[in-house]
N, C-alpha and C positions, 0 to 999 in steps of 0.2 A: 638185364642183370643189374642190379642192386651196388651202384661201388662205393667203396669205402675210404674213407681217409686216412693216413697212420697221423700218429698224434705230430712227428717233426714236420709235417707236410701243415698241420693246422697251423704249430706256432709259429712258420714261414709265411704262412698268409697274414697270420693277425701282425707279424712285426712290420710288414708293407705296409700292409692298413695302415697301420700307428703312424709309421716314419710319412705320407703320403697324408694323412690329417694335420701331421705338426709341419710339412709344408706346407700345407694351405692355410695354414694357421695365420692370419694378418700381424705382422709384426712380430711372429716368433722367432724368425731367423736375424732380428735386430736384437730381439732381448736376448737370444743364446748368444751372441756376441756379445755383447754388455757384460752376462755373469761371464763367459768363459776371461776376457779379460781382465773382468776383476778379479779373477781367481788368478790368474796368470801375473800380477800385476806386482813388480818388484818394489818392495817399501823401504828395503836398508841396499846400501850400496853393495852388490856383493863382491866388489874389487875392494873394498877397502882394507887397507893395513896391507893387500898385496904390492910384493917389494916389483915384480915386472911391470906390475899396470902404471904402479909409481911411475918408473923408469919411463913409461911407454909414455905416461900422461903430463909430462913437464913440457917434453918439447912440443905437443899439440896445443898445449895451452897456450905458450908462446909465440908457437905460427898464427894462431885463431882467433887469442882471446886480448893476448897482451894489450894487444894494438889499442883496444877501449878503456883495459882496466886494469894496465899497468903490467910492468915485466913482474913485481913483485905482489899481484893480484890486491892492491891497495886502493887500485880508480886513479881513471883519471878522465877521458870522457863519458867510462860508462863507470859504475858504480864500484866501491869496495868489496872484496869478497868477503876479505877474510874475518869476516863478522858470523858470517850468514848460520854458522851451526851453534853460534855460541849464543845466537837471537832467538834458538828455536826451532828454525825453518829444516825440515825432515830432508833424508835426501832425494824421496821421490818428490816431492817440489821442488826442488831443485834443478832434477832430471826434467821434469814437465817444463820449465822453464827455459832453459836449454833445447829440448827439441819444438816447442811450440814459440818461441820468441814469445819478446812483448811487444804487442799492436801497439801503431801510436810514438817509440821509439827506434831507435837505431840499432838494437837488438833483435838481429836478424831470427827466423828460425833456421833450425839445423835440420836439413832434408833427410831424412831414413835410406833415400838412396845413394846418397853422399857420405852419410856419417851415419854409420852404424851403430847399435845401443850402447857395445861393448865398449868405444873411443869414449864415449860423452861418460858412460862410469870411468874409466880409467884418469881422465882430464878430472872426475871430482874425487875420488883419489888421489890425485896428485893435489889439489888443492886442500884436502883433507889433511896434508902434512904444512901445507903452508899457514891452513889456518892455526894450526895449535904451534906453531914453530912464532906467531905475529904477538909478542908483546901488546895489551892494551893499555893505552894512556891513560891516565887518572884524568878524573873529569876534573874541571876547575872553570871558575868565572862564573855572575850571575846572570842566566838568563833572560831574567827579567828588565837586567839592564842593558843587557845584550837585544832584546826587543824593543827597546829605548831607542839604542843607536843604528837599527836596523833602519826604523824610520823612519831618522832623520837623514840617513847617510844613503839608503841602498834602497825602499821601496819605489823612490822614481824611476830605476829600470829596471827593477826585477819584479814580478808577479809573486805573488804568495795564497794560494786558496782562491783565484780570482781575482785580487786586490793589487794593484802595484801598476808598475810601469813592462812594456815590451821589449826594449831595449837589447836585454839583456835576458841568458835564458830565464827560464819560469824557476823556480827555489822552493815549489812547494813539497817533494821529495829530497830535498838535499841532504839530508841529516842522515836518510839510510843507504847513501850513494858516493860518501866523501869521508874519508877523516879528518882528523882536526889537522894534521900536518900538508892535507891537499889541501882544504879550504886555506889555510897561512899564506902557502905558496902564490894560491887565486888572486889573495887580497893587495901581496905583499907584492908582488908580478908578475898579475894579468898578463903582460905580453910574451910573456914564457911559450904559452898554449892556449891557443884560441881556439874554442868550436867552433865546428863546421857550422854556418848558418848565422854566425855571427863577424863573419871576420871583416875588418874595415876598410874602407874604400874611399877615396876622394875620386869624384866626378866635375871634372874640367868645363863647362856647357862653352858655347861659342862666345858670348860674352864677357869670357873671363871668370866669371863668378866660380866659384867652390865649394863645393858641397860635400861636407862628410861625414860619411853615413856609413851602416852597415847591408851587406850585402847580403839579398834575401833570395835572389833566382835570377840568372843570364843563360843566355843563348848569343847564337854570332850576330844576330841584331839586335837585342836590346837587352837593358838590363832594367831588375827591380832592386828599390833599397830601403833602407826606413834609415830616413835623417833622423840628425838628433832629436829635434822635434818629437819623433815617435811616429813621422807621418812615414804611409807606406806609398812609396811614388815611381814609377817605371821611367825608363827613357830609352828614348830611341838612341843607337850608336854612332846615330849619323848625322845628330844636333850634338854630338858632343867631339869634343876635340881631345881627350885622354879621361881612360878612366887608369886611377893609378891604386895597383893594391899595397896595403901601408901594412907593416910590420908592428905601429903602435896600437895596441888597444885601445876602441873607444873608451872603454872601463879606465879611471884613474887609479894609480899605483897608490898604495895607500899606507905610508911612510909611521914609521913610530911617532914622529912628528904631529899627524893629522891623525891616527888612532894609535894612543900608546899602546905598549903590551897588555894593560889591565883588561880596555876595553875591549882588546882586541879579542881576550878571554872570556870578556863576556860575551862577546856576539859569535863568537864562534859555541859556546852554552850554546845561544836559544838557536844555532840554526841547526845543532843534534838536536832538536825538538821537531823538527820539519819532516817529517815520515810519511805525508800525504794528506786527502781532504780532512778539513779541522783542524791538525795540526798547530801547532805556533798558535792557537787565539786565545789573547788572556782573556 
């Protein structure tokens, strides 16, 4: 006997088929994640102007974020915020920013099983009222003379583009990390706030001698440092008779006296000019 098919019996076969080719399909089931993502894929913040996530997103920023970059999101080890939508930058780089960290830095990523989408919008939300709520300075000073006295005063321990001293950190993003009233502070005083990775130490050796330097990696036997010099040099704990951690900045306080206000205007110019490679080069 002869049997026959009804037509929903066919288009149950051919949709198997289909779904059964497009898994064996090599790399299809990477590309249907690709578009469904990018279809999925949030561009404007959808908490913002909401008054709860406000609410909700002050005191996370504060447990989480302050710690790097200020209780009033201005920077202080990690960058200024309150720039960031007025530079441009959309809020899903932002978001990307936030849950991916930046490699290379102290900007941790934010784990998805930890910190869900919803907190990291609400936290730029709440920042979204701080940034329009943050007066901007009027720019002032010439930069060009400001890279004058960078020169003469500050390339021996600071790096710039590759160029400079180790000392001291690297300054080749400084300008879209600091305001002009954190850098004052830096200049005016360093021993305020010291970053981690820099902070100063005198090493006692058996001899007497002293050595002060900044402290670059310890353990309960030995330490590393880079003296002034700029050299980087280890030592064991057990040739030395006191390692002592100093509260003074290696970095010298840098007095109206030694840079008046003018200059001080100017070089605080050229290092808003400092945004990354190339940067700063007349």
């Amino acid at each position: 006997m002869r049997r026959t098919w009804s037509i929903p019996v066919v288009v149950a076969v051919w949709l198997i088929a289909a779904g059964v080719a497009l898994a064996l399909a090599p790399g299809a089931s990477a590309q249907d994640a690709g578009v469904a993502r990018a279809r999925s894929r949030v561009t404007k913040n959808p908490l913002e102007g909401n008054r709860e996530a406000i609410r909700n997103g002050g005191p996370m920023f504060r447990t989480r974020c302050a710690g790097c970059h200020g209780p009033d999101a201005r920077g202080d080890r990690g960058p200024d915020l309150t720039g960031l939508w007025a530079s441009g930058v959309s809020d899903d780089r932002i978001f990307e920013t936030v849950r991916e960290g930046v490699p290379g830095t102290d900007m941790p990523a934010a784990d998805p099983l930890r910190v869900p989408d919803r907190e990291i919008w609400q936290v730029l939300a709440y920042l979204r009222t701080v940034a329009a709520s943050t007066p901007t300075s009027a720019a002032a000073g010439n930069p060009q003379n400001g890279g004058r006295i960078f020169e003469a005063t500050c390339r021996t321990c600071h790096m710039v583009n590759g160029a400079g001293g180790q000392l001291g950190p690297d300054l080749s993003r400084i300008g879209s990390g600091r305001t002009r009233a954190a850098l004052t502070k830096k200049i005016r005083s360093p021993s305020d706030s010291i970053r981690p990775g820099y902070e100063p130490v005198t090493l006692v050796l058996r001899d007497g001698q002293r050595i002060r330097a900044v402290r670059k990696n310890e353990d309960e036997f030995s330490i590393q440092i880079m003296d002034l010099r700029q050299r980087v040099q280890g030592y064991a704990k057990a040739n030395l008779t006191e390692v002592a951690n100093e509260k003074q900045s290696v970095m010298p306080a840098y007095a109206p006296s030694q840079v008046s206000d003018r200059d001080l205007d100017d070089l605080l110019s050229y290092l808003a000019t400092l945004r990354g490679p190339d940067s700063g080069r007349r």
